[in-house]
Backbone as CSV, one residue per row, in Angstrom:
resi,resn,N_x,N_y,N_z,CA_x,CA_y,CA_z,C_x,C_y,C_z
1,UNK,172.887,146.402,-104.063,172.818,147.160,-102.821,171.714,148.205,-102.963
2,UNK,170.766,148.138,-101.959,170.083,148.948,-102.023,169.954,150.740,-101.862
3,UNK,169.719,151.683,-102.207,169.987,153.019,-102.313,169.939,153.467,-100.680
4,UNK,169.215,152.590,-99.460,169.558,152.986,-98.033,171.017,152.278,-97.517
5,UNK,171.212,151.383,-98.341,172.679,150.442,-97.709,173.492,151.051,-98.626
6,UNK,173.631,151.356,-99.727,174.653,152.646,-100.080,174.695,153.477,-99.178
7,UNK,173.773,154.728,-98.791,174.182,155.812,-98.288,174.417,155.037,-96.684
8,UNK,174.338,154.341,-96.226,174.533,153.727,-94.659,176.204,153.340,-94.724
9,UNK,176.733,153.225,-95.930,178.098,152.450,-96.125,178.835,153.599,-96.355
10,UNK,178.322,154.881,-97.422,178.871,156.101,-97.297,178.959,156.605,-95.908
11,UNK,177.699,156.943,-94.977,178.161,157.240,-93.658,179.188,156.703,-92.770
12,UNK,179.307,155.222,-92.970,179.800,154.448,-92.151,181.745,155.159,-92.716
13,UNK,181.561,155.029,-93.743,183.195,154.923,-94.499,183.358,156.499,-94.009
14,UNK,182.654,157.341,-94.101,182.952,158.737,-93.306,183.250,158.755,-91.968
15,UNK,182.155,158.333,-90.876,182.440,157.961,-89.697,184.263,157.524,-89.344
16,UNK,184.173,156.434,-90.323,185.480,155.322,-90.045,186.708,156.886,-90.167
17,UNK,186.544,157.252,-91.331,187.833,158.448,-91.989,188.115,159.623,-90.384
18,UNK,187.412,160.042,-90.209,186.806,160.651,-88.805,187.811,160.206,-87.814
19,UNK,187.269,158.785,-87.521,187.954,157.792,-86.600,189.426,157.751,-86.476
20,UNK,189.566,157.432,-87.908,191.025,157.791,-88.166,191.972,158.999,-87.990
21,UNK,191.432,160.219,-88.526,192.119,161.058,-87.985,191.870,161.395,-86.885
22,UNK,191.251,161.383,-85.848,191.014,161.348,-84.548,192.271,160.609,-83.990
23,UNK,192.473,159.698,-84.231,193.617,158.337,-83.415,194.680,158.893,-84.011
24,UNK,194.940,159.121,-85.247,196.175,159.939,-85.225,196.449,161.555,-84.784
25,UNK,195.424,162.092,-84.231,195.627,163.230,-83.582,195.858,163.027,-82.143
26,UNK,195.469,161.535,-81.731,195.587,161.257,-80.464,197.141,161.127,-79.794
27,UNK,197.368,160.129,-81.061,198.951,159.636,-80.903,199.732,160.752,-80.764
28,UNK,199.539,161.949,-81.953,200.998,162.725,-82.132,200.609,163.957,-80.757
29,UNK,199.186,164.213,-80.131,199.454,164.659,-79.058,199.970,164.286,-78.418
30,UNK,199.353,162.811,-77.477,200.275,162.095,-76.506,201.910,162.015,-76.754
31,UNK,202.711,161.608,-77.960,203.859,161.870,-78.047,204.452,163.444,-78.287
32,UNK,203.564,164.390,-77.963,203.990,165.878,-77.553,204.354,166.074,-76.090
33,UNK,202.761,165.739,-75.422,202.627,165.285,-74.150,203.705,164.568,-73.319
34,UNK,204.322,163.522,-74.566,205.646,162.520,-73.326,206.621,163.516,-73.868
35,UNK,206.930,164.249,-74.769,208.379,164.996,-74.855,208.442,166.232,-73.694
36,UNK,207.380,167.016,-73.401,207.234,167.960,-72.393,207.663,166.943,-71.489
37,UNK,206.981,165.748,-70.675,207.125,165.392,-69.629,208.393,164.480,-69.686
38,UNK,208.846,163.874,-70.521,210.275,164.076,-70.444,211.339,164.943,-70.233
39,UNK,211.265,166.464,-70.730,212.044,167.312,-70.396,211.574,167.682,-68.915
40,UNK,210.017,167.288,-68.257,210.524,167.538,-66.744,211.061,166.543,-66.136
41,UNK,210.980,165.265,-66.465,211.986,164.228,-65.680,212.918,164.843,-65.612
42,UNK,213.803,164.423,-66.784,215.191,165.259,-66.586,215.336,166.256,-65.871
43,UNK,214.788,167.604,-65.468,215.076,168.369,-64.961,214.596,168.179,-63.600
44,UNK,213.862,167.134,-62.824,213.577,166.805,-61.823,214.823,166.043,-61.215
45,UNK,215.237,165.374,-62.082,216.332,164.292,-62.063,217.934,164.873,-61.862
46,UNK,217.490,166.037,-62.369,218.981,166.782,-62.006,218.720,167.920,-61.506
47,UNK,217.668,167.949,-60.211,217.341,168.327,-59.629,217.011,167.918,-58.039
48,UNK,217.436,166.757,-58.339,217.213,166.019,-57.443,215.686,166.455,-56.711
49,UNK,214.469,165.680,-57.573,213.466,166.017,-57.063,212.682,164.807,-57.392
50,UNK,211.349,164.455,-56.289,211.041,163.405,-56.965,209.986,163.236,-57.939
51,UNK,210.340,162.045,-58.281,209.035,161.855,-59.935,207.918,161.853,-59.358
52,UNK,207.394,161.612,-58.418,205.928,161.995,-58.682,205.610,163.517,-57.743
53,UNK,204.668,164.131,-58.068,203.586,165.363,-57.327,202.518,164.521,-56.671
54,UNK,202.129,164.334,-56.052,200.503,163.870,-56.155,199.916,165.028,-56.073
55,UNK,200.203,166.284,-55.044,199.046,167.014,-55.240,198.938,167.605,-56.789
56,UNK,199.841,168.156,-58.029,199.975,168.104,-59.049,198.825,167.002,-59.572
57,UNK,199.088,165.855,-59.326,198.486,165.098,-60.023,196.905,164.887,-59.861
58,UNK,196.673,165.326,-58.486,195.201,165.085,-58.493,194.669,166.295,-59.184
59,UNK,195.384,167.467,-58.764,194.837,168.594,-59.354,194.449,168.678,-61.026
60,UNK,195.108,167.805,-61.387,195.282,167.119,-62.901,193.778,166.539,-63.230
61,UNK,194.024,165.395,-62.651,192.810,164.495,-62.250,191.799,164.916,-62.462
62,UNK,191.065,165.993,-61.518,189.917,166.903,-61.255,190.047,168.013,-62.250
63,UNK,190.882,168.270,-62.850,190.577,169.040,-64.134,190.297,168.846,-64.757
64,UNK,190.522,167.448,-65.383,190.225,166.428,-66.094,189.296,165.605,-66.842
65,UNK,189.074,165.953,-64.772,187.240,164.883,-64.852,186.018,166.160,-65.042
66,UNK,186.777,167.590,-64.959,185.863,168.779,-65.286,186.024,169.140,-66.219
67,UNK,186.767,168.714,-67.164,186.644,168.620,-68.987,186.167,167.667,-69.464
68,UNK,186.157,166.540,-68.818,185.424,165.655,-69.239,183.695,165.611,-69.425
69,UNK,183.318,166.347,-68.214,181.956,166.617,-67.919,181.398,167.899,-68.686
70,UNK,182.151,168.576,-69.352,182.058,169.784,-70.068,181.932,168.961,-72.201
71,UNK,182.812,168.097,-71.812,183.081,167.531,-72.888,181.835,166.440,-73.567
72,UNK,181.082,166.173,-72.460,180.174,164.688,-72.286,180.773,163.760,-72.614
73,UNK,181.816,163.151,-71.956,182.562,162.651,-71.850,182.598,161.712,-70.602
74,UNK,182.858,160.108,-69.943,182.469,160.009,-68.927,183.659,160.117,-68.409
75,UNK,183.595,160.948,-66.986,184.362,161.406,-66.538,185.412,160.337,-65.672
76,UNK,185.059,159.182,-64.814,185.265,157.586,-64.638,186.253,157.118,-65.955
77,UNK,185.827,157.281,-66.807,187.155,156.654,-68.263,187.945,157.748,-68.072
78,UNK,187.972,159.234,-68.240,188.936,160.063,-68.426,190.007,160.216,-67.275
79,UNK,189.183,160.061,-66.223,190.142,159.684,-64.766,190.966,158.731,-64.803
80,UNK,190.357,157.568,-65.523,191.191,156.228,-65.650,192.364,156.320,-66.741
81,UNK,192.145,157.011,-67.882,193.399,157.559,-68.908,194.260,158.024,-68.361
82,UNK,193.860,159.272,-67.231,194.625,160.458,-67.069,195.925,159.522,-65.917
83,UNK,195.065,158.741,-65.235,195.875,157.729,-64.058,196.809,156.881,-64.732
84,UNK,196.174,156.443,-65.766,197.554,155.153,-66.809,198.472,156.130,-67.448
85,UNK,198.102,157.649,-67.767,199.483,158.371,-68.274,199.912,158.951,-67.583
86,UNK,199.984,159.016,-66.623,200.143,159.625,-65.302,201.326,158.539,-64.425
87,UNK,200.673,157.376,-64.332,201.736,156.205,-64.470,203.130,156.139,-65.354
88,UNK,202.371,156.210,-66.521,203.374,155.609,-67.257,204.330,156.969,-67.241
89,UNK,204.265,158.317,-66.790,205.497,159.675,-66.842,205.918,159.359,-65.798
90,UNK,205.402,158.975,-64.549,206.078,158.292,-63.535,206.981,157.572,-63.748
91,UNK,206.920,156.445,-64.394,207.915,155.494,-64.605,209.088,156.095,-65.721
92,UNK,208.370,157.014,-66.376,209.826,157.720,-66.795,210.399,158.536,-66.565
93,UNK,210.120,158.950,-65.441,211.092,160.208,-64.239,211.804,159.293,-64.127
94,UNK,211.388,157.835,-63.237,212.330,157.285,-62.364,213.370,156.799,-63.134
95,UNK,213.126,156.259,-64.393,214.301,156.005,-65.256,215.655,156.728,-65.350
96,UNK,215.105,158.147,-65.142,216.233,159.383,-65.441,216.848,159.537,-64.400
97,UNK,216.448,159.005,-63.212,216.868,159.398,-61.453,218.015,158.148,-61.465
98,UNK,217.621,157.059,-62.685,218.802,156.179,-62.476,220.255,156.230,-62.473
């Protein structure tokens, strides 16, 4: 191996380590993220209130997509995350309303 494909394999194996703790900082937020929004189901739920906000949620949305743009980040993917978890706390209000 040559002394540029060594140090290219060192970067790369750094990069990768990076990567990694990144995705596990991702996960144990998001499962912070669903325990908060679980404790508001429930309390929506025995509240008789319903699971979704939209205006909440867009307001979400557009915060979102203005951290994203702060972030350089494209703001189109972060909208599209924020909408699939946004979904998926939806669907677990309604669970609790059962």
């Amino acid at each position: 191996m040559t002394d540029a494909a060594a140090k290219a394999a060192a970067l790369l194996k750094e990069h990768r380590a990076s990567i990694d703790r990144l995705d596990a900082i991702l996960v144990y937020t998001l499962a912070e993220r669903f325990a908060h929004t679980q404790a508001v189901g429930k309390l929506k739920a025995a509240h008789d209130l319903p699971p979704s906000d939209p205006a909440r949620e867009a307001q979400q949305i557009e915060r979102l997509e203005d951290l994203a743009k702060e972030a350089d980040l494209d703001p189109d993917f972060a909208k599209a995350f924020l909408n699939f978890v946004i979904q998926e706390v939806i669907r677990h209000h309604r669970k609790h309303q059962e």
